[in-house]
C-alpha positions as CSV (number, residue, x, y, z in Angstrom):
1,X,-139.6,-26.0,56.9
2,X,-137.8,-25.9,60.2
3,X,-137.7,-23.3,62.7
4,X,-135.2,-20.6,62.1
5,X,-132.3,-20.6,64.8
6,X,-132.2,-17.2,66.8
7,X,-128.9,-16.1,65.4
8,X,-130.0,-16.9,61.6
9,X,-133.0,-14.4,62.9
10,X,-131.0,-12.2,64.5
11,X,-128.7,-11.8,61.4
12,X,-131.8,-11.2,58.9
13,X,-133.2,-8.7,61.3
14,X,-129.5,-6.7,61.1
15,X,-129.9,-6.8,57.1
16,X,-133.4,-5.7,57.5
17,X,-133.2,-2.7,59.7
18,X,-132.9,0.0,57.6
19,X,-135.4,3.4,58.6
20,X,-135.0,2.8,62.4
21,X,-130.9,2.0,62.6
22,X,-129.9,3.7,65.5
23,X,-130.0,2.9,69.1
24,X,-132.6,5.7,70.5
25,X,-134.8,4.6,67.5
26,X,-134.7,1.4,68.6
27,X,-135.3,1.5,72.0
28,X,-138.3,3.4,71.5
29,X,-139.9,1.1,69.1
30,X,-138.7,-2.0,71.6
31,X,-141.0,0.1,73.7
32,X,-144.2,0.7,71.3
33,X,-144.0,-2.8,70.3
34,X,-144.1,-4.2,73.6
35,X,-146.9,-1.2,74.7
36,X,-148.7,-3.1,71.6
37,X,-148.4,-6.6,72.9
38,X,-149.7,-5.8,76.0
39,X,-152.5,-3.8,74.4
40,X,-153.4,-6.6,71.9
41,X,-153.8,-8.6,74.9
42,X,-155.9,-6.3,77.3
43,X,-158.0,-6.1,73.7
44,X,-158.6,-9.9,74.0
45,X,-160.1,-9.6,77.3
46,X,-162.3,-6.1,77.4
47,X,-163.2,-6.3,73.6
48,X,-163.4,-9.8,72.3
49,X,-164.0,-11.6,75.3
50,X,-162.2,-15.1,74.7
51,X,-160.4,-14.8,78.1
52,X,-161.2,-13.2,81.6
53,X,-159.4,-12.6,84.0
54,X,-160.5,-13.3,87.5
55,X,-157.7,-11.5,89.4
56,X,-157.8,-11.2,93.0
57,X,-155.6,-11.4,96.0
58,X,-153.5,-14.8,95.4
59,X,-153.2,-16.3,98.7
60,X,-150.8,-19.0,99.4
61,X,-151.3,-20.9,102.5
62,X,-148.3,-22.7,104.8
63,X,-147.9,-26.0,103.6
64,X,-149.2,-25.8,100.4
65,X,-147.3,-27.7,97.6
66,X,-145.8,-26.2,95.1
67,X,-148.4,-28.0,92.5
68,X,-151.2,-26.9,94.8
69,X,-149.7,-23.1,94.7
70,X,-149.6,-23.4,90.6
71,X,-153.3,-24.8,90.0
72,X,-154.1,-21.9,92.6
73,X,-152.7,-19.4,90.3
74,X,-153.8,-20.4,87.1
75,X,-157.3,-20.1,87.9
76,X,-156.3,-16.2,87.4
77,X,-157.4,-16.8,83.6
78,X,-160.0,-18.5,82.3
79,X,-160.9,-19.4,78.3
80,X,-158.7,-19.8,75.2
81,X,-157.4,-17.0,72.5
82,X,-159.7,-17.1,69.4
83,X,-157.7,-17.2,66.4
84,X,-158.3,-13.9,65.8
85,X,-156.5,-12.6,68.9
86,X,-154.2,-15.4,69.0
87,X,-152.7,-14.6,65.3
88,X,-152.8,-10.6,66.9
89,X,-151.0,-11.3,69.7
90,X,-148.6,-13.7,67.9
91,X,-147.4,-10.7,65.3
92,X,-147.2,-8.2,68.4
93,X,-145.0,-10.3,69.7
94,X,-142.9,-11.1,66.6
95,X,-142.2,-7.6,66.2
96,X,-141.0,-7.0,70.0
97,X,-138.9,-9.9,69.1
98,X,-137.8,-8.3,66.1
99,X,-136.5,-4.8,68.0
100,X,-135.3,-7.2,71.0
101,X,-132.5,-8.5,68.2
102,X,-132.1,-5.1,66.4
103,X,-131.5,-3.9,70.3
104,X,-128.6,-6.7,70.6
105,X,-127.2,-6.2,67.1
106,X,-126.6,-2.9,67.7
107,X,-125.1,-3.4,71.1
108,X,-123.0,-6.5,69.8
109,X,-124.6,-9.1,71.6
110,X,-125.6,-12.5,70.5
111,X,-129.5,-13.1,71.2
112,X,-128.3,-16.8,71.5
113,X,-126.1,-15.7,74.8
114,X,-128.6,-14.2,76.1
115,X,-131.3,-17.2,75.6
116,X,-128.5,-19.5,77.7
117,X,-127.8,-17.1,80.4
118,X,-131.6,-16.9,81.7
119,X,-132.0,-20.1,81.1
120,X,-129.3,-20.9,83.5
121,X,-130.3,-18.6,86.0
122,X,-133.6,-20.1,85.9
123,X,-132.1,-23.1,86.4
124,X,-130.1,-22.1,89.0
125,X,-133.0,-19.9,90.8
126,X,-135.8,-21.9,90.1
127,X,-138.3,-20.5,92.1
128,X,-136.8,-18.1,93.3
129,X,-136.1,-16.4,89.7
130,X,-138.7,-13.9,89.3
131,X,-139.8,-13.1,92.9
């Protein structure tokens, strides 16, 4: 079975959403599911223990490479997600995904469009995206 595309997904979540239809509801579960993801994830580390986090000051020095600067700040986590908080992570994040296309469904935006534009400003930015 193949991956579904994001607008057939986008189009099943618009004949799904039934209880929470309008915009405020919306927005506020976009904001309790992603408060969930993020807790799912703090769980992994303080509760089951499958990654750390050894987060301190990342210093970058003149000259580094850019590989050099990467390796540098993945050492900020160490281990691997169980299964267990892997699969609990995985449906946290489904159902932010789920209120992200309710969110563009009701606004009339195509989830698609919005895939190709960051991508192209990633592109574009590259490293300089996100800072």
């Amino acid at each position: 079975m193949s991956a579904p595309s994001l607008q057939s997904f986008q189009d099943q979540v618009s004949e799904l959403l039934l209880r929470h239809r309008s915009l405020l509801d919306v927005m506020s579960k976009m904001g309790q599911t992603n408060a969930a993801a993020v807790r799912t994830v703090t769980k992994a580390v303080t509760e089951c223990g499958c990654v750390e986090l050894h987060a301190t000051k990342q210093e970058f020095e003149p000259g580094m490479s850019l590989e050099q600067a990467k390796e540098r700040i993945n050492e900020h986590v160490r281990g691997e997600l169980c299964e267990n908080c892997r699969d609990a992570i995985s449906n946290e994040l489904g159902r932010s995904l789920f209120y992200t296309s309710a969110l563009c469904n009701l606004l009339g935006i195509e989830l698609d469009e919005v895939l190709e534009k960051e991508s192209q400003k990633c592109s574009t930015l590259g490293l300089f995206n996100m800072s």
